[in-house]
ChimeraX commands (.cxc) that place a marker at each C-alpha (Angstrom):
marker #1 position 112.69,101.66,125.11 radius 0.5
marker #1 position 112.65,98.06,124.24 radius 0.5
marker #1 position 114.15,97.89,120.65 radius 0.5
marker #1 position 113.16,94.83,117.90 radius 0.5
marker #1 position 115.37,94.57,115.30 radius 0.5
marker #1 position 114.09,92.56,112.45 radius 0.5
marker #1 position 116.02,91.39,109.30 radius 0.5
marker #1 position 113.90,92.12,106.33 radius 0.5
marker #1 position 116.39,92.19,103.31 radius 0.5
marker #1 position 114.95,88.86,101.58 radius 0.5
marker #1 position 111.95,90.29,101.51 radius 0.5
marker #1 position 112.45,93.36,99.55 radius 0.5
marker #1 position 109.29,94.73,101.61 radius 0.5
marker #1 position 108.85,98.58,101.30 radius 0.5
marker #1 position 107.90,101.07,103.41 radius 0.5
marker #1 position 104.50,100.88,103.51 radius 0.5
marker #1 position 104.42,96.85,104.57 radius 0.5
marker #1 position 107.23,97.51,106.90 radius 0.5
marker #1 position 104.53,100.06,108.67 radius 0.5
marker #1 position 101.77,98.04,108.75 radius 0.5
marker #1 position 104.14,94.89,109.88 radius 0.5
marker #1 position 105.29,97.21,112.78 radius 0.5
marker #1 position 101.96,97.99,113.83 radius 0.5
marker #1 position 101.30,94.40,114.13 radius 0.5
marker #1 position 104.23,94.02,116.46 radius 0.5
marker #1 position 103.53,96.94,117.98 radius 0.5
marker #1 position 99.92,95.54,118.85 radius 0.5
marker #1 position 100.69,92.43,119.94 radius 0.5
marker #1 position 103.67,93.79,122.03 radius 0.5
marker #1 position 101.74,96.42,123.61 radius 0.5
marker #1 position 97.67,96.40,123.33 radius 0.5
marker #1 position 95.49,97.20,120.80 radius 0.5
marker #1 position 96.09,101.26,121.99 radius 0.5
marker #1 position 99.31,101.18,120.60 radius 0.5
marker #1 position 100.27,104.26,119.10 radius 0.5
marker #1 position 103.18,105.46,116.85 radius 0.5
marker #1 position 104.66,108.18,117.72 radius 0.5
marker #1 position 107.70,108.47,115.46 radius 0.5
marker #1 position 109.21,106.67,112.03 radius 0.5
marker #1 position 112.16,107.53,110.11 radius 0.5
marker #1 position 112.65,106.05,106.43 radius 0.5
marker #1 position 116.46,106.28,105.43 radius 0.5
marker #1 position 115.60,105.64,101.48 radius 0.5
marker #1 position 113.97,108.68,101.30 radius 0.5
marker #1 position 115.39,110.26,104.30 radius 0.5
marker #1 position 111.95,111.47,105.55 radius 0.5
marker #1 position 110.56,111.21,109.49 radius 0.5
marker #1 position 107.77,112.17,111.34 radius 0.5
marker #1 position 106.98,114.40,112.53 radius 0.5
marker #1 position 108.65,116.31,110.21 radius 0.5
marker #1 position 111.63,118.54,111.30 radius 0.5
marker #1 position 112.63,116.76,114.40 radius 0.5
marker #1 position 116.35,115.85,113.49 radius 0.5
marker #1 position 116.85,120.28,112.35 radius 0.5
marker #1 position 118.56,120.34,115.68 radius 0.5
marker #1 position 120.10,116.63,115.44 radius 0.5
marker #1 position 122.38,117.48,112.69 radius 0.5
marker #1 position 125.31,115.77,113.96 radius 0.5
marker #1 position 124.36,113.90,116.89 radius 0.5
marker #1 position 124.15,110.42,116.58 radius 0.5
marker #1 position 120.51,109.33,117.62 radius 0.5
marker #1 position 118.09,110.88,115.17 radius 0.5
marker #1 position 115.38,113.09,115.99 radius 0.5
marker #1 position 112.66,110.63,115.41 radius 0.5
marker #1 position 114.47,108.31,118.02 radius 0.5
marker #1 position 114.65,111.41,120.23 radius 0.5
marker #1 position 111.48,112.45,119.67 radius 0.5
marker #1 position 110.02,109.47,121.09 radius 0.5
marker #1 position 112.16,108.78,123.74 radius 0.5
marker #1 position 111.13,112.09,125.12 radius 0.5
marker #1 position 107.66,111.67,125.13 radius 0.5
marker #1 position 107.58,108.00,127.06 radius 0.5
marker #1 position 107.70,105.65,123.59 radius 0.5
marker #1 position 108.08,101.96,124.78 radius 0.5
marker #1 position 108.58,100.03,121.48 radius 0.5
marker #1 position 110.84,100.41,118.24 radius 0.5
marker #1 position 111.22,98.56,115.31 radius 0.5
marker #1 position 113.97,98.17,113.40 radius 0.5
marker #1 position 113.90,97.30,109.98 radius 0.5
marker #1 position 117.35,96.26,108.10 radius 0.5
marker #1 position 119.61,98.10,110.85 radius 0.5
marker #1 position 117.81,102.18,110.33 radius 0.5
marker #1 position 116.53,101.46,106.62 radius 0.5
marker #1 position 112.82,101.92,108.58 radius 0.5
marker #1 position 112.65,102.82,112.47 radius 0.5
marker #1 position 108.81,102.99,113.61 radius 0.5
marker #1 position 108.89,104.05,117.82 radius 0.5
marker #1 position 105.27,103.60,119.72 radius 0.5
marker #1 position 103.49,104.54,122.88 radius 0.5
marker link #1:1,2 radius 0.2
marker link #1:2,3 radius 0.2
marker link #1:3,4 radius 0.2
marker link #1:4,5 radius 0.2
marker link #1:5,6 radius 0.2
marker link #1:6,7 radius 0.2
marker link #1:7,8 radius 0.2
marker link #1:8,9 radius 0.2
marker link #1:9,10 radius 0.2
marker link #1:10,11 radius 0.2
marker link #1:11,12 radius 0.2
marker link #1:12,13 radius 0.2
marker link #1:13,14 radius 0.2
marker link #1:14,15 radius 0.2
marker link #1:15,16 radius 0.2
marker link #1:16,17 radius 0.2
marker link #1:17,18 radius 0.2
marker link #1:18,19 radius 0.2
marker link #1:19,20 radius 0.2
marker link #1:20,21 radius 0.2
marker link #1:21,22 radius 0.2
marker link #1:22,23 radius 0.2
marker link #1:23,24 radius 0.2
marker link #1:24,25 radius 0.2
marker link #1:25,26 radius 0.2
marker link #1:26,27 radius 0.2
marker link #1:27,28 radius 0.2
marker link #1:28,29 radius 0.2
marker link #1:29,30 radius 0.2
marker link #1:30,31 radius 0.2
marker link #1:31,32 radius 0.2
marker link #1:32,33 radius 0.2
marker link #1:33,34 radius 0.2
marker link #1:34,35 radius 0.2
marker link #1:35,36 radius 0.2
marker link #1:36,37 radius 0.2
marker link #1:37,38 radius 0.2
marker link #1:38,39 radius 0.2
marker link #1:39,40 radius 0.2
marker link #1:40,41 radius 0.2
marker link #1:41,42 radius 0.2
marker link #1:42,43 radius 0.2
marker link #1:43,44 radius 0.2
marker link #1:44,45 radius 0.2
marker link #1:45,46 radius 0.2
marker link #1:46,47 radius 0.2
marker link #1:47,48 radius 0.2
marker link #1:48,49 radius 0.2
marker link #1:49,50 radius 0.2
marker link #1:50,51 radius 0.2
marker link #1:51,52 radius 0.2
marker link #1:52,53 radius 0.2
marker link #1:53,54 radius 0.2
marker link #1:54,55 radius 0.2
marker link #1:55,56 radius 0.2
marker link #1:56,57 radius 0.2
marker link #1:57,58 radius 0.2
marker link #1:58,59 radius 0.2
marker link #1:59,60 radius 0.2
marker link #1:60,61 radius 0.2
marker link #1:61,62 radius 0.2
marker link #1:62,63 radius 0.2
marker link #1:63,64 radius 0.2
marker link #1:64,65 radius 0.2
marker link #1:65,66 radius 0.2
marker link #1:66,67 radius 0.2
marker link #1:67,68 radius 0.2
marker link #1:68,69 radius 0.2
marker link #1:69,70 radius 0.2
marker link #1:70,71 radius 0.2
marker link #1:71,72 radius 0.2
marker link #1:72,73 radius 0.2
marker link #1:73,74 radius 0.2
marker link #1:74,75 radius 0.2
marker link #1:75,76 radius 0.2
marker link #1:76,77 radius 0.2
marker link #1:77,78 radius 0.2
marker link #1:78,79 radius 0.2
marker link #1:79,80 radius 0.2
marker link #1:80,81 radius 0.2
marker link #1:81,82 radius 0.2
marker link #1:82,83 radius 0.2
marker link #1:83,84 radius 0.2
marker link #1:84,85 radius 0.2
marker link #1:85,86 radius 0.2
marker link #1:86,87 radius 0.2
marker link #1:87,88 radius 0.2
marker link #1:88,89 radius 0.2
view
């Protein structure tokens, strides 16, 4: 999975512009059917779907990451090193 990792700290953007900045990428990366598939926000420590990382607990790749991985994602990005992780089809 190719893997952008973007430096966002200056702009103090949250979670919800980090998504929709994402998307964009996401978009223009890989077609307008770009789909997410999988997000993890360390702030809050929430993902989605919810539950994946129960049988993570652990390992080192989260079960968002592994989530997508396993069901052909082709695009993450990586806000501020894991602070927001959004992984698309």
């Amino acid at each position: 999975m190719k893997t952008l990792r973007l430096d966002s700290a200056e702009l103090a953007i949250d979670f919800n512009a980090a998504l929709k900045l994402a998307t964009a990428i996401a978009e223009q990366q890989l077609g307008d059917d770009a789909m997410l598939l999988s997000w993890y926000d360390r702030e809050r420590d929430l993902e989605s779907p919810a539950g994946v990382s129960e049988c993570h607990q652990g390992c080192p790749t989260k079960g968002s990451w592994d989530y997508a991985l396993n069901r052909g994602a082709r695009l993450a990005v990586d806000f501020d090193s894991g602070r927001y992780t959004f992984c698309f089809l």
